[in-house]
C-alpha positions in Angstrom: 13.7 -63.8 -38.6 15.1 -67.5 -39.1 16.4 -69.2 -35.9 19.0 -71.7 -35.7 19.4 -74.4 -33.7 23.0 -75.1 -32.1 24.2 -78.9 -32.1 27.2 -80.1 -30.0 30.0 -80.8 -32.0 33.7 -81.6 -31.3 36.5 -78.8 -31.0 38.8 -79.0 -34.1 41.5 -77.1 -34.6 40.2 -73.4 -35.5 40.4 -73.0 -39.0 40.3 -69.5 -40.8 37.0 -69.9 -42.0 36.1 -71.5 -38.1 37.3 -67.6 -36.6 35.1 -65.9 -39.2 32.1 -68.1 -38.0 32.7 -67.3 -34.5 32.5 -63.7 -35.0 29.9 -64.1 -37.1 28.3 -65.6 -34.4 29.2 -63.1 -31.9 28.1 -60.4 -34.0 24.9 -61.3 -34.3 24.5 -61.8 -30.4 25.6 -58.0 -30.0 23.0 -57.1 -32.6 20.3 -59.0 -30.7 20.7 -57.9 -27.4 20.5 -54.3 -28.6 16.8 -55.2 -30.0 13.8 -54.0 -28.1 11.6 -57.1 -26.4 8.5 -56.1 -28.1 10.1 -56.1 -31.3 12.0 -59.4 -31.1 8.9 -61.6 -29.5 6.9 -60.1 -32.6 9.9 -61.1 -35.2 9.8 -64.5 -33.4 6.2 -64.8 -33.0 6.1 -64.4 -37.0 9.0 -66.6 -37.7 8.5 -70.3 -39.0 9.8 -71.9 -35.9 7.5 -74.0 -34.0 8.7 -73.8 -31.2 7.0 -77.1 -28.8 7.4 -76.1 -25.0 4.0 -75.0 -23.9 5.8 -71.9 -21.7 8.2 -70.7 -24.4 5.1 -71.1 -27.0 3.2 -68.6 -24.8 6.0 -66.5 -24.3 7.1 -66.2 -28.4 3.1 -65.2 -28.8 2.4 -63.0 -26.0 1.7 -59.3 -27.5 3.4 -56.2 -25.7 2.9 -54.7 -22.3 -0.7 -55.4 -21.1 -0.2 -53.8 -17.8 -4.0 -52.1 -17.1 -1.9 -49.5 -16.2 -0.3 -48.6 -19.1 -3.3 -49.3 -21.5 -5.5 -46.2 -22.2 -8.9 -46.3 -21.3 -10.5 -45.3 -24.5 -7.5 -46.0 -27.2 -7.4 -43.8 -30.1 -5.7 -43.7 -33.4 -2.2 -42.4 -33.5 -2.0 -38.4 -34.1 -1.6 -37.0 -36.9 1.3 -34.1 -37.6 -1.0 -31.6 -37.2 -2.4 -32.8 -33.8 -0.3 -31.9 -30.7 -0.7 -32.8 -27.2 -0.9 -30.2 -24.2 1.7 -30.3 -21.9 0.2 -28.2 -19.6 2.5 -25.4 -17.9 5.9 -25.8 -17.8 8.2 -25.3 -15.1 10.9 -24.2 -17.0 8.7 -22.0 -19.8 12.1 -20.2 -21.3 13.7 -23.5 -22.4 13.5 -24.3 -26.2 16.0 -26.5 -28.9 17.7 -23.2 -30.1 19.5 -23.4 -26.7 21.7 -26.1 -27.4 24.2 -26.8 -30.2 23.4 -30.7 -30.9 27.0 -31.8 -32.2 26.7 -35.9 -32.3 24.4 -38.8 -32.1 25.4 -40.3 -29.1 22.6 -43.2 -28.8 19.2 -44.2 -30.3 15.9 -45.5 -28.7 12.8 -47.3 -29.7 11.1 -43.2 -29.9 14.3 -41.3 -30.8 17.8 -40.5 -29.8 20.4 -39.3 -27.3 22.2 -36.5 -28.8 25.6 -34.8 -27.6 24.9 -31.2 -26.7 26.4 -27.6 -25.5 24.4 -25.1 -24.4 24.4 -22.0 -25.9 24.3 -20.4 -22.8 26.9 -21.8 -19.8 28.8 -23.8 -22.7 28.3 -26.9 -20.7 28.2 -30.7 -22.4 24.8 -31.9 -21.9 23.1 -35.8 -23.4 20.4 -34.3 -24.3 17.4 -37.1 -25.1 14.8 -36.3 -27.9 12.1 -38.5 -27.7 9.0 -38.2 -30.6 5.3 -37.7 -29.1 3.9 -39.5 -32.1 5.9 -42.2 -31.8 5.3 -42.7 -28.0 1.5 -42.5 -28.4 1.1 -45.0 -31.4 3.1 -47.5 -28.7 0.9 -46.3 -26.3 4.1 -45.7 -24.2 3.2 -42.8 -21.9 3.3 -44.0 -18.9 6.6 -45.3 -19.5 7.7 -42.0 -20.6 6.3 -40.2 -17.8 7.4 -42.6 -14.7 11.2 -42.1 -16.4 11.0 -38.5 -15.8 9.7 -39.0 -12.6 12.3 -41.6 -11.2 14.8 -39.2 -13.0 13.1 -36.0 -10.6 13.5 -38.4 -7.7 17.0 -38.6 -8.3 19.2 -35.5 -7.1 21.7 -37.3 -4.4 22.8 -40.6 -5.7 26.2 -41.0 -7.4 25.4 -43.8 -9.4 22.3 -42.9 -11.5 22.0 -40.3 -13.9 21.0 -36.6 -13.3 18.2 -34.9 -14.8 18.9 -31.0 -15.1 15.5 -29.9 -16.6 13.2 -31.2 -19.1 10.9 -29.1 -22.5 9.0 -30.2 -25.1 7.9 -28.6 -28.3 4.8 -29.7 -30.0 6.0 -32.5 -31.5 9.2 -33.8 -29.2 10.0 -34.1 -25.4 13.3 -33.1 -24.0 15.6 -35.0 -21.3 18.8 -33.0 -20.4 20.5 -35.4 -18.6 24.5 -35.6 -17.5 26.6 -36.4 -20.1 29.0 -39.5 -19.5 31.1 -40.5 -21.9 33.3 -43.6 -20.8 31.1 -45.9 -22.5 28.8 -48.4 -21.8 29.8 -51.5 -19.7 28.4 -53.7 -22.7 30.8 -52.0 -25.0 33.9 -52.2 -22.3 32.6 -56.3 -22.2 32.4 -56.5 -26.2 35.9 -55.6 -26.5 38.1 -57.3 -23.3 35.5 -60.2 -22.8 35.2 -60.9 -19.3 37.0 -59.0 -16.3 38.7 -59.9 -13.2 36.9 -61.1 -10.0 38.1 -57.6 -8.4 36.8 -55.2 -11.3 33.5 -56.9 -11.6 33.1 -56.7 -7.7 33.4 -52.8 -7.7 31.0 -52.8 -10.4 28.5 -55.5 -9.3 28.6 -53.3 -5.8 28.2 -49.5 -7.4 24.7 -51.4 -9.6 23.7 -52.5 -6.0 24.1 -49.6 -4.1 21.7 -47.5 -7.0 19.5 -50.7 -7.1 19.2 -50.4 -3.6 18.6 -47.0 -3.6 16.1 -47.2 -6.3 14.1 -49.9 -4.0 14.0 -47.3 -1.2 11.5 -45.4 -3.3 10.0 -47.9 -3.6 10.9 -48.4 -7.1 11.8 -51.7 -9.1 14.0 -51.2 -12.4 13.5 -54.2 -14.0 15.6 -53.3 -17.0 19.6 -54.1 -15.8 21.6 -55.1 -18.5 25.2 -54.3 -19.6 23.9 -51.6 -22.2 22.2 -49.5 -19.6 25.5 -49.3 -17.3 27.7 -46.4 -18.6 31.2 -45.3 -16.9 32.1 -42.1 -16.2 34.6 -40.2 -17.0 36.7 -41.6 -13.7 35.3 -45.5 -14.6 32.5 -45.4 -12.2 29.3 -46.8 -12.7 26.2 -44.5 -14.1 22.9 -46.4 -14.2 20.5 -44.9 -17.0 17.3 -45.5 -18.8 14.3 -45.5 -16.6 11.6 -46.1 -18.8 10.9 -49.6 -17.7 10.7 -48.6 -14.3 7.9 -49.7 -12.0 7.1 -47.1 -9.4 5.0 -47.6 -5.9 6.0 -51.1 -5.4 5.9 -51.3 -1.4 8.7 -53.8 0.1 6.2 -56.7 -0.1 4.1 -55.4 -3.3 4.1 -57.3 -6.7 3.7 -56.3 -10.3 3.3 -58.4 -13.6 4.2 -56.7 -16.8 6.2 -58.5 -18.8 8.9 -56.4 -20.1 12.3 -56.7 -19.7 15.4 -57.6 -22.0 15.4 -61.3 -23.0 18.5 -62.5 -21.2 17.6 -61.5 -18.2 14.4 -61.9 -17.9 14.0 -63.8 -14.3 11.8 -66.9 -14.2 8.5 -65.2 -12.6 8.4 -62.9 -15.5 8.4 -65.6 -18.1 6.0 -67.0 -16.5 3.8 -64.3 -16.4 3.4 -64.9 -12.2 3.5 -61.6 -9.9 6.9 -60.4 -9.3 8.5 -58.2 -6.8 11.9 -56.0 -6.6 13.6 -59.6 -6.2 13.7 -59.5 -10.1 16.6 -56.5 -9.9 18.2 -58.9 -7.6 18.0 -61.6 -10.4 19.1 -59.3 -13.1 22.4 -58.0 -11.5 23.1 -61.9 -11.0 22.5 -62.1 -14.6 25.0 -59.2 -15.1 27.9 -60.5 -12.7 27.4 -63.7 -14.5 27.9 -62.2 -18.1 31.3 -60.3 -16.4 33.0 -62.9 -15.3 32.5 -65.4 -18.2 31.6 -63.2 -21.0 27.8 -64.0 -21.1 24.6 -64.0 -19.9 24.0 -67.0 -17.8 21.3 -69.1 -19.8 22.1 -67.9 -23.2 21.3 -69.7 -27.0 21.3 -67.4 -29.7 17.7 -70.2 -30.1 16.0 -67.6 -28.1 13.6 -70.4 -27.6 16.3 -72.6 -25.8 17.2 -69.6 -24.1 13.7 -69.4 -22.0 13.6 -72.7 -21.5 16.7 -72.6 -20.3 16.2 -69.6 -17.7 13.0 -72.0 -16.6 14.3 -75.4 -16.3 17.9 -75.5 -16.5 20.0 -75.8 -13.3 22.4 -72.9 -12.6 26.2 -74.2 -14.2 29.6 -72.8 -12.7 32.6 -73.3 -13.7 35.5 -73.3 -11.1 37.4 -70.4 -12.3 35.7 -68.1 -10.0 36.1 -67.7 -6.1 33.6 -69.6 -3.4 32.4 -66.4 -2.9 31.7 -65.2 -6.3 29.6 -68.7 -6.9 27.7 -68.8 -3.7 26.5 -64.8 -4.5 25.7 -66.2 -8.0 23.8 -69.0 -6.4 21.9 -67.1 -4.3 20.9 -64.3 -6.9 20.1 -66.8 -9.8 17.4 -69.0 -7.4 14.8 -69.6 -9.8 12.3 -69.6 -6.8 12.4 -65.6 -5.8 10.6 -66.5 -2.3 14.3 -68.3 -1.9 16.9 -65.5 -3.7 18.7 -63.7 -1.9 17.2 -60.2 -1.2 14.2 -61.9 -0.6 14.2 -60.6 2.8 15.9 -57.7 3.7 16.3 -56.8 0.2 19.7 -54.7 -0.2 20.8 -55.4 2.9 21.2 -58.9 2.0 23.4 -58.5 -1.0 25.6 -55.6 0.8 26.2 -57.9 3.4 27.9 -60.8 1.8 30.8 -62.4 1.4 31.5 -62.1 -1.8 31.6 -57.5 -1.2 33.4 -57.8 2.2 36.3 -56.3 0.7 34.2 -53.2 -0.7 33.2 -50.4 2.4 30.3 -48.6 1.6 30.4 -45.6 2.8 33.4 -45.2 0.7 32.0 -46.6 -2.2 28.9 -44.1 -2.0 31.8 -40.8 -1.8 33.4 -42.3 -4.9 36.8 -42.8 -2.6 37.5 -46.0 -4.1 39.8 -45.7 -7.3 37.7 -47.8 -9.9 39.7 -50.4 -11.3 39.5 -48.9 -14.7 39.8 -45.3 -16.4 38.3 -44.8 -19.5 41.2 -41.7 -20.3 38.7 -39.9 -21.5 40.4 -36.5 -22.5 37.6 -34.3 -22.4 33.8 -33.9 -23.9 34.5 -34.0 -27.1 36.4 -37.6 -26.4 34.0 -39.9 -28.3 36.2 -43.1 -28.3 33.9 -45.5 -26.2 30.7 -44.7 -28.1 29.7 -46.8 -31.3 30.9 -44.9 -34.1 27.6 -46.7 -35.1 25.6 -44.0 -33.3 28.7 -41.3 -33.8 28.7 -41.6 -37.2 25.1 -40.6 -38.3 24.2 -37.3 -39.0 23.1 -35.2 -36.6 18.7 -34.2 -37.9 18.1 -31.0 -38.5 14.7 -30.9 -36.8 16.1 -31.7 -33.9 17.3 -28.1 -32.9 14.6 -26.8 -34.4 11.0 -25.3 -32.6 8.3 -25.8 -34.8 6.0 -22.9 -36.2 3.6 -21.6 -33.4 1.3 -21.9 -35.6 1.3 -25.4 -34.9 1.8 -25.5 -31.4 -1.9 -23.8 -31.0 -3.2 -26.7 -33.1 -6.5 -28.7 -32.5 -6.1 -30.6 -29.0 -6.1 -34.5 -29.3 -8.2 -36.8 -27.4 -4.6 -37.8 -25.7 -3.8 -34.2 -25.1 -3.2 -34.6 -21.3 -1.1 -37.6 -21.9 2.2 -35.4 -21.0 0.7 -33.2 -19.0 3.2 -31.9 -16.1 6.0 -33.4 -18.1 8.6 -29.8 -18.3 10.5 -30.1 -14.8 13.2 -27.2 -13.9 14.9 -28.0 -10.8 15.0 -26.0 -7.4 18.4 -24.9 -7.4 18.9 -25.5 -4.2 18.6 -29.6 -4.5 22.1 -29.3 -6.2 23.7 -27.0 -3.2 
């Protein structure tokens, strides 16, 4: 991957060929961000730039994840086809592919996709996400899998993350049947208006507080906010989804240090590798308020080198089309020092309680009686319009909806065999009474 450098130059007139560029440009920001970490610090680590500040050099170098916790003890090859992995008994044994109708690619992943579903059986619309084992194991990427189901199981009351009804595998694929939300992701409502109003990007910035909030209650940090995992729902509320970066157990004054994360938002601690704590949320949704009221992320260079150094050195720059309010909240969440950002402290409480959301009541905003400032008009489930006909378009596999032979499911047990042990989940009814 070659990396440019940006220079300053005057603004001429916009020429023909000048648009073109710009969009250009622009295009190839959207195709970035939608790159995994690991993949783009490998691509950069590999490219010919040299890149000369001691931190970024570390950073461009560093290999994936080495969290102790997510590296297995005794590492093994990756499995071959015929090698499956016991999932040991399932809580909801009857549930199989055959159940569903898979009707459109709705999303893809680093280990599969998120695919558009009715069930056979109630002929409800479903998101169904099919991850692949093999995949996940030659990533060594278990734990991630398995603490996503779990925050997923933890949520059953919150109106702003998404549901998980129940979850199957099959010898070779694992099964999320998650709500299905269609009003698109906030990265694609940003992609095509800009920026939005002070007043929109308040009720938003407040609904990815109150799940953030919520999140840190269970003492779990999410660590992975960014425009593409906010969706709206069908009324132009805010669904947070994608738990797989999650970091569970972290007590109110515990730390973590994986680095992982989505390059423009990585907070400062986490590039430079120090102990970080649930302060880094609090960094990211400044990151994301940032990017909706001036259209992007707050340190950003497509030189992705620039860009860290940037997010490390370079002071904090406003411009004065935004209220007092607005700039002292993105002040206090963008501190580069996260003993000093706000939420150090009292964590939620400290961002609920400013300024900048006295307008919002939050007791209201939890019951969904606020009318969102935007409505997707979506006209039903089979309204596709704010998904990327880049997903929509691709053909749907046809081993998705397929169980493999038994045959194969009684196959020779892998030395990672356990590795999704526990992972079916059907739900006590009652939780959704």
């Amino acid at each position: 991957m070659t990396i440019q450098t940006e220079t300053s130059v005057s603004a001429p007139a916009m020429t023909y060929s000048k648009t073109r560029g710009l969009v250009a440009n622009l295009s190839a920001f959207m195709k970035q961000r939608k790159m995994g970490l690991n993949d783009f610090i490998q691509k950069l680590a590999t490219s010919s730039y040299a890149c000369k500040h001691p931190e970024v050099d570390s950073i461009l170098t560093l290999t994936p994840p080495q969290d102790p916790e997510l590296m297995p003890s005794n590492p093994s090859p990756p499995p071959s086809p015929s090698q499956q992995i016991n999932l040991g008994p399932s809580s909801n044994p009857t549930a199989k592919p055959s159940d569903f109708n898979f009707l459109k690619v709705i999303g893809k992943g680093s280990f599969g996709k998120v695919l558009l579903a009715r069930h056979r059986g109630d002929d409800q619309f479903y998101a169904v996400k099919v991850l692949q084992k093999k995949a996940i194991l030659k990533k060594k990427e278990e734990k991630h899998i398995m603490s996503e189901r779990n925050v997923l199981l933890k949520n059953v009351k919150h109106p702003f993350l998404v549901g998980l009804h129940y979850s199957f595998q099959t010898a070779d694929k694992l099964y999320f049947v998650l709500d299905y939300i269609n009003g698109g992701e906030l990265f694609y409502h940003l992609q095509r208006e800009r920026c939005f109003l002070e007043p929109r990007a308040r009720f938003y910035a407040a609904e990815i507080a109150s799940a953030l909030g919520y999140l840190h209650s269970l003492n779990i940090v999410y660590r992975d906010l960014k425009p593409e995992n906010i969706l709206l729902d069908s009324q132009g509320h805010i669904i947070l989804t994608d738990f797989g970066l999650c970091k569970e157990n972290i007590e109110p004054n515990g730390t973590t240090s994986t680095f992982c994360g989505t390059p423009e938002y990585l907070a400062p601690e986490v590039l430079h590798k120090q102990p970080y704590d649930r302060t880094v949320d609090w960094w990211c949704l400044g990151a994301v308020l940032y990017e909706m009221l001036y259209g992007l992320p707050p340190f950003y260079s497509r030189n992705t080198a620039e860009m860290y150094d940037n997010i490390l050195n370079k002071p904090l720059q406003l411009k004065p089309n935004i209220s007092n309010a607005a700039r002292h909240l993105l002040e206090g969440l963008l501190q580069k020092d996260r003993t000093k950002r706000l939420g150090c402290t009292d964590d939620f409480n400290e961002i609920k309680n400013h300024m900048f959301f006295s307008p919002i009541n939050w007791d209201d905003l939890n019951a969904k009686k606020l009318t969102p400032p935007f409505n997707p008009n979506v006209t039903g489930p089979n309204d596709l319009r704010h998904f990327d006909p880049e997903f929509t378009d691709e053909p749907v596999p046809n081993s998705i909806g397929c169980s493999p032979d038994s045959a194969l499911v009684t196959a020779s047990i892998s030395d990672a065999a356990e590795a999704f042990l526990g992972f079916s989940y059907a739900p006590n009814m009652d939780s959704f009474l």
